[in-house]
N, C-alpha and C positions, 0 to 999 in steps of 0.2 A: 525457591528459584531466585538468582541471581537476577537483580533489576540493572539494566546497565542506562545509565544517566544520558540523558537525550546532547549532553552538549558532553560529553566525553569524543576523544579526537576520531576522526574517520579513518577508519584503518585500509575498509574498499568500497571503491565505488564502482558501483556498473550501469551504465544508462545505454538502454536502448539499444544493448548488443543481440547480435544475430549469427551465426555461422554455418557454412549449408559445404558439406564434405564435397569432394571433388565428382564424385559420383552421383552426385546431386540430391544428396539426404540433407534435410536441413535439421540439424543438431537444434539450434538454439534461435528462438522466434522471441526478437521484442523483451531480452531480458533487464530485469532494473530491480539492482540488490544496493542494499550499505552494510556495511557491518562495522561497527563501530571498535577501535581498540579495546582488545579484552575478553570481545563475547565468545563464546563458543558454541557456534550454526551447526547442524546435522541438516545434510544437503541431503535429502532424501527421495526415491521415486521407484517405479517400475523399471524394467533396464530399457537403456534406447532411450531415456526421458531427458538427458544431456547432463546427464551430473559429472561424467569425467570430462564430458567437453567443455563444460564452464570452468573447472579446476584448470585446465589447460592454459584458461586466456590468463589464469591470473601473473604466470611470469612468461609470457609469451611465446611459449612453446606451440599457441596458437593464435592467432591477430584476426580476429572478424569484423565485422561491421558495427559501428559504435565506440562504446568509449567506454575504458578500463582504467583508473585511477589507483595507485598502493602508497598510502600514503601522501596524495597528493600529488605523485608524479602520474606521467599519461603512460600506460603499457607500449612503447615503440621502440623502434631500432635503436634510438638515440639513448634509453634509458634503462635497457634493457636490463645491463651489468650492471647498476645500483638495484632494481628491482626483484633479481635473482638473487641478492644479495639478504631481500628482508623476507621474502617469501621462499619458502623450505618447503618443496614438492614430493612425498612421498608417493609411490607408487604400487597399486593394489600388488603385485609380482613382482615381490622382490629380488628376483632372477633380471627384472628389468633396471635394476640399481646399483645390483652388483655383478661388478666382471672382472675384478681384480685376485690375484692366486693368494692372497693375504687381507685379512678384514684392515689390517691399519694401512693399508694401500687405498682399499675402499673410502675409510673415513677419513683419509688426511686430500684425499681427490679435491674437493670441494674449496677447502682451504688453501692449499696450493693454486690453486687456479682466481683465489680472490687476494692471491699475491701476499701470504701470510706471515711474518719473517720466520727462517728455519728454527729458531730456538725457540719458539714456541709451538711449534704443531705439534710435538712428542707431548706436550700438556693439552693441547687442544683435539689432539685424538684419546688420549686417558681418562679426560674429562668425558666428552660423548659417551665411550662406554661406558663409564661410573655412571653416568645418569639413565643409562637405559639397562642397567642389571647386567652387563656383558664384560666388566672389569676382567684385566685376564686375557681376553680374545686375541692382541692383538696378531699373536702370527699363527689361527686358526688360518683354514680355507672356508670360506663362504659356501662354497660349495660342498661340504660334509658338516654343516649346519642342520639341524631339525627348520621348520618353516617357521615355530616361530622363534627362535634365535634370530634367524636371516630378518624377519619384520623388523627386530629389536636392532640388529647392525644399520638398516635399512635408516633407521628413524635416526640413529646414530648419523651416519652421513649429511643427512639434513642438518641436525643439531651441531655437527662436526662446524657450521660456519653462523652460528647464532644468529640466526632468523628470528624476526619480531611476529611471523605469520607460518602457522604451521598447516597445511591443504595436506590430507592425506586419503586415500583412495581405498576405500574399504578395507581401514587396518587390519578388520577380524575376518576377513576373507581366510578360507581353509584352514581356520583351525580350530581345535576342538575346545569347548565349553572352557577349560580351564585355561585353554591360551589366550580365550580370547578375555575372559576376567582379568587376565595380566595383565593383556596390552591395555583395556580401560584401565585398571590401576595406574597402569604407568602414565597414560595420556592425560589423566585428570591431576597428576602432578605440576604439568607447563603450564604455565600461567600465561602464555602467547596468546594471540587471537588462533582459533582456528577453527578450519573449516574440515569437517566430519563429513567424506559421502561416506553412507552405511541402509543396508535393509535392514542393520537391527536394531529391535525397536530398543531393548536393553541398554545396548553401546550409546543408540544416540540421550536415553533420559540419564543415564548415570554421567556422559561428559560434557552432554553439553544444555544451555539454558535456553534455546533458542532452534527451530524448526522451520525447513524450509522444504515443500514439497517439488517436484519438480514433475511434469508430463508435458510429453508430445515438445519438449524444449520450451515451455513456457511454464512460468510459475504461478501455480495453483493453491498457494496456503504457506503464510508464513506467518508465525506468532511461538509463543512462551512453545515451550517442549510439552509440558505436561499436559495442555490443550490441545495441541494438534495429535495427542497419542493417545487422547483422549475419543478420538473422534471415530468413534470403528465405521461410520460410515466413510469419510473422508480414507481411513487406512486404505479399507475393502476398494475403493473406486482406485486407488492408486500401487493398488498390486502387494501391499507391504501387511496383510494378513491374509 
């Protein structure tokens, strides 16, 4: 297990945040996380326990009550586009990422839009795919992709603008045993800080050092990976065997 050094830099801070949907489900009660530059958290829970709604605040796709730090900076209007800039939000549905008639449309979107000059996005979309196994793709359709191809373009898009913080939302969501062996191979290659929601137990001891339970929006268990997946009573009460 990877010991990450107590004065290594704060990568996120969350204090005391809250979020309650417009319908009046409260998501997130009293949350208060760190994660230091580096570590690699599996945000884990029963569904409903607020693990994509925490993922959300982190580039402020959602803004609750409390305080969201990335690096230092505060999650707000004012900060937002440096913020999106170092956090790379992957999305369980990656139908929800991509909507472009060409994959290097998809992956160059990101960079375009962080004002990237034109003589280097044909390398900064080559590169993306060369890192995630998809070299080649550039003028597939996304949409006559296998599912996990499209995760693999998906993560591309993120990586498309070199994020220091990679948040990704149940990478191994529908697919089968050897897809999902890939995408951890491939995830345990980035060296970024990042934060893993996933139910499985697998994905999260193989990528990451670090275990965060999540229920009812509050956090119930967080410590080394191999002890929290250790804990079949702890699993059992939280839905995850």
């Amino acid at each position: 297990m990877e010991v990450i050094p107590l004065d290594r830099e704060v990568a996120i801070r969350i204090e005391n945040l809250s979020y309650t949907y417009p319908d009046g489900t409260k998501a997130l009660d009293g949350i208060n996380l760190l994660v230091r530059k580096g570590e690699s958290v599996a945000l884990m829970g029963p569904n409903g326990a607020g693990k994509s709604t925490l993922i959300l605040h982190l580039n402020g796709i959602l803004i609750g009550d409390g305080k969201v730090e990335i690096h230092g900076l505060e999650v707000n209007k004012k900060n937002i586009r440096k913020i999106r800039s170092i956090v790379g939000l992957v999305f369980q549905d990656p139908d929800d990422q991509l909507f472009s008639s060409m994959v290097k449309e998809d992956v160059a979107f990101g960079p375009l839009n962080m004002g990237i000059p034109p003589d280097l996005l044909e390398f900064s979309v080559k590169r993306a795919l060369e890192w995630v196994g998809m070299s080649g793709s550039e003028n597939r359709s996304p949409h006559h992709l296998s599912i996990g191809e499209k995760k693999r373009i998906s993560i591309a898009t993120v990586l498309a603008m070199e994020p220091e913080i990679l948040a990704l939302d149940e990478p191994g969501a529908n697919l089968d045993p050897r897809g999902r062996r890939e995408i951890s191979e491939l995830l345990k290659t980035f060296k970024t800080t990042k934060i893993v929601v996933t139910h499985e137990l697998n994905m999260a001891a193989e990528i990451c050092s670090r275990a965060v339970i999540l229920s009812s929006g509050r956090i119930v268990a967080d410590g080394p990976v191999a002890d929290i997946l250790s804990d079949k009573k702890l699993l059992l009460s939280a839905g995850l065997l």
